[in-house]
TORKOL-4160 file (C-alpha; in steps of 0.2 Angstrom, whole numbers, padded with zeros to 4 digits, m for minus):
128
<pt num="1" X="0000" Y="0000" Z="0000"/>
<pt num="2" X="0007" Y="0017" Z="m0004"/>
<pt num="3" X="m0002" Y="0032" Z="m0005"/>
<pt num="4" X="0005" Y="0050" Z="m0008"/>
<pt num="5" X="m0001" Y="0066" Z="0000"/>
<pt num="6" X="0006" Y="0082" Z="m0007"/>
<pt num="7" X="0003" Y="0101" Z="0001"/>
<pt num="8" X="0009" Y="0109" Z="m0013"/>
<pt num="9" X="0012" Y="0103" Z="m0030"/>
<pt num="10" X="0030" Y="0102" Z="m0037"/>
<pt num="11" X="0032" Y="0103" Z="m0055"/>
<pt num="12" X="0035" Y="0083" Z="m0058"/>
<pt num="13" X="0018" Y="0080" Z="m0051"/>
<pt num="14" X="0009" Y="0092" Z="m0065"/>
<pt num="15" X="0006" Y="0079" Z="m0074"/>
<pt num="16" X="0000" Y="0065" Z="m0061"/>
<pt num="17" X="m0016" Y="0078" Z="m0055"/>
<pt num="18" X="m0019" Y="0090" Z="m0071"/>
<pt num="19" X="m0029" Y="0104" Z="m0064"/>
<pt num="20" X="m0029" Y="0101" Z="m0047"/>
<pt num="21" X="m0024" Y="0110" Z="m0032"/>
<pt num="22" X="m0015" Y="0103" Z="m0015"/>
<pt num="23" X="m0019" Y="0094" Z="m0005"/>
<pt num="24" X="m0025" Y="0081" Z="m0015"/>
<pt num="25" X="m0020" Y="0062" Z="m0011"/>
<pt num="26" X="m0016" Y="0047" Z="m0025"/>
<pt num="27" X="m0018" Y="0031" Z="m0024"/>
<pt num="28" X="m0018" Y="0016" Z="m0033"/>
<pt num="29" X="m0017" Y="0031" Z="m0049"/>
<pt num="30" X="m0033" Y="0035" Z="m0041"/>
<pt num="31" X="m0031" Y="0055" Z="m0039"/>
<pt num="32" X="m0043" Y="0062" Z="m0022"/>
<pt num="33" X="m0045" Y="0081" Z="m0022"/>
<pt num="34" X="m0057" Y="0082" Z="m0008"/>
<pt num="35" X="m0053" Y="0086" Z="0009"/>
<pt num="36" X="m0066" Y="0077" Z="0017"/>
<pt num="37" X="m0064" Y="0064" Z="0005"/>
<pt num="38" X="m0047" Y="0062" Z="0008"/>
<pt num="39" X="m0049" Y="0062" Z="0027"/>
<pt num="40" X="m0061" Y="0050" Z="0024"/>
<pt num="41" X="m0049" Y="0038" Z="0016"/>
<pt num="42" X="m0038" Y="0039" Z="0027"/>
<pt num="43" X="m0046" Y="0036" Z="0041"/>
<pt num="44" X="m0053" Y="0017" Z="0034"/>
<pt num="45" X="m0036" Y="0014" Z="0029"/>
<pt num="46" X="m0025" Y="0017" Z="0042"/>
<pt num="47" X="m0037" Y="0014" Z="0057"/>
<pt num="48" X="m0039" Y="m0003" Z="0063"/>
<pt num="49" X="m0057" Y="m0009" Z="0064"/>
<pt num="50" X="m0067" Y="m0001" Z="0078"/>
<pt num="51" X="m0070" Y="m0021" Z="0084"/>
<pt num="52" X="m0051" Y="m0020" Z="0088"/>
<pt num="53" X="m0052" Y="m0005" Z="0096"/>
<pt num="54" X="m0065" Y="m0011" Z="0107"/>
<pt num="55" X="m0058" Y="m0028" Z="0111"/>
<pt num="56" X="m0040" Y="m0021" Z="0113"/>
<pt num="57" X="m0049" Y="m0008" Z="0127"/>
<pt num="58" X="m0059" Y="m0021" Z="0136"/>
<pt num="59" X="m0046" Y="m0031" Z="0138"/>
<pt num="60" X="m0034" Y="m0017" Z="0145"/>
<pt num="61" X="m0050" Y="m0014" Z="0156"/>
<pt num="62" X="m0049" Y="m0033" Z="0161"/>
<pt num="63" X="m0031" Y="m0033" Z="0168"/>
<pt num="64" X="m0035" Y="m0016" Z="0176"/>
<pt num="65" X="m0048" Y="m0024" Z="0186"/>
<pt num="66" X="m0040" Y="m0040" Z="0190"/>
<pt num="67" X="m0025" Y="m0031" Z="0197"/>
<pt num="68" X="m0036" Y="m0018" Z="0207"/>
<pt num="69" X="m0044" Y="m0035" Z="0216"/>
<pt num="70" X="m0028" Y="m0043" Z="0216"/>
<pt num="71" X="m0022" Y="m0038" Z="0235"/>
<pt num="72" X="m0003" Y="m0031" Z="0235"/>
<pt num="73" X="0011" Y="m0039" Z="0243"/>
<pt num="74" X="0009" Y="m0028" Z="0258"/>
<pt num="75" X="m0010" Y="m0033" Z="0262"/>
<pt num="76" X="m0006" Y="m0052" Z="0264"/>
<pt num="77" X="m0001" Y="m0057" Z="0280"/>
<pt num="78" X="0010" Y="m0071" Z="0280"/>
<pt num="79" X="0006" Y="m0077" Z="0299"/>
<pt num="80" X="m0012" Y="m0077" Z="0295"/>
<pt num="81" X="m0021" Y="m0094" Z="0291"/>
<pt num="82" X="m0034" Y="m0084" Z="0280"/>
<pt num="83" X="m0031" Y="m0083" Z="0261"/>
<pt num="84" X="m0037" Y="m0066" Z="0255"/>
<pt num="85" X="m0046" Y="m0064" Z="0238"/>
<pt num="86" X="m0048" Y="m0047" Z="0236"/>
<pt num="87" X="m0040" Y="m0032" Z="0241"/>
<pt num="88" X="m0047" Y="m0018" Z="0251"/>
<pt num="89" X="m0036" Y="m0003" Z="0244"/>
<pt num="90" X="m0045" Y="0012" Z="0238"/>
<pt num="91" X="m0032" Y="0017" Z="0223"/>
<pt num="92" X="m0020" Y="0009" Z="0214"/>
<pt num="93" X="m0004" Y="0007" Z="0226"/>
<pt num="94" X="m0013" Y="0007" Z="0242"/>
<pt num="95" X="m0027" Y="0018" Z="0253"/>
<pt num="96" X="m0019" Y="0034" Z="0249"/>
<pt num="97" X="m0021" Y="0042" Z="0233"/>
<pt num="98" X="m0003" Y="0044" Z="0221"/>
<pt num="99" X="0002" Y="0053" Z="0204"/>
<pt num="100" X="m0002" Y="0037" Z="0196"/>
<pt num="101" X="m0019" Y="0038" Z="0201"/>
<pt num="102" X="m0020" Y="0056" Z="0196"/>
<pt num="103" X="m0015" Y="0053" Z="0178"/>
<pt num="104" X="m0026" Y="0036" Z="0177"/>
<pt num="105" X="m0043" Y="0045" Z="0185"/>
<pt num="106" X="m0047" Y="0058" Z="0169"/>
<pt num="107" X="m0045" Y="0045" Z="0156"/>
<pt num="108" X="m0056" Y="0032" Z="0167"/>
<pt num="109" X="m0068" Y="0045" Z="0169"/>
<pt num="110" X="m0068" Y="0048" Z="0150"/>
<pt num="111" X="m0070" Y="0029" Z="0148"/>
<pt num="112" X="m0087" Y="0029" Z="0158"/>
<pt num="113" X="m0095" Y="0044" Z="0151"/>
<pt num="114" X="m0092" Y="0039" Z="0133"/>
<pt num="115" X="m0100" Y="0019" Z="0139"/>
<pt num="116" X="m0115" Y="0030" Z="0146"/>
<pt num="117" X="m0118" Y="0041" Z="0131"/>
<pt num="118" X="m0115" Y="0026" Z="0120"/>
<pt num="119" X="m0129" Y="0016" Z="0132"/>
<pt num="120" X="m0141" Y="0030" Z="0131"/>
<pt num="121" X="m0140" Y="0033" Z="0113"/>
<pt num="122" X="m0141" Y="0014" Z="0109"/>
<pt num="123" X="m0158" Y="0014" Z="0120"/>
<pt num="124" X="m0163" Y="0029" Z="0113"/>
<pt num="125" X="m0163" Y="0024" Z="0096"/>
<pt num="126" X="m0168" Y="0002" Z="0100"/>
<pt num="127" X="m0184" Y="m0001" Z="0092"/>
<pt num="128" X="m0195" Y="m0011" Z="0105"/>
């Protein structure tokens, strides 16, 4: 796959897109003029599938969550005869709340309003 992208136009290109103005894209000696064409071409080429998106951030999700119930190192006592299955922290490295905890809370809240808005459109629009 190669595709070419040109902002302006150099004089060995005159010939590949008579006419036409930058930006314009090639390929496949398919010649797009149109921004919103070529943005749209772009986009299906070089994203991955939404699926893969979706997949790849549930399952990022997934290990978030299994290490947040995973109890650390320090929250197991070694004399004790109980086994403990699920930690009792409040953020990530314990009960007090860290930079890493600060960078990860914006993007988790971004997470859960865009799987709300996503919930209520899908409701809104469900034919019953």
């Amino acid at each position: 796959m190669y595709a070419n992208l040109c902002l302006r136009k150099p004089t060995d290109l005159q010939n590949l897109a008579p006419g036409t103005h930058p930006p314009f894209i090639t390929f496949n000696n398919e010649v797009k003029t149109d921004v919103n064409k070529i943005e749209e071409f772009l986009e299906e080429v070089l994203c991955p599938p939404k699926r893969s998106l979706e997949r790849g951030l549930l399952k990022t999700l997934q290990k978030l969550d299994e290490y947040l119930i995973s109890p650390l190192p320090d929250e197991i006592d070694e004399n004790s005869m109980e086994d403990i299955l699920a930690s009792t922290r409040k953020f990530l490295d314990g009960n007090e709340m860290t930079l890493a905890d600060c960078n990860l809370l914006p993007k988790l809240h971004i997470v859960k309003v865009r799987w709300n808005l996503t919930r209520e459109l899908k409701q809104a629009y469900m034919p019953i």
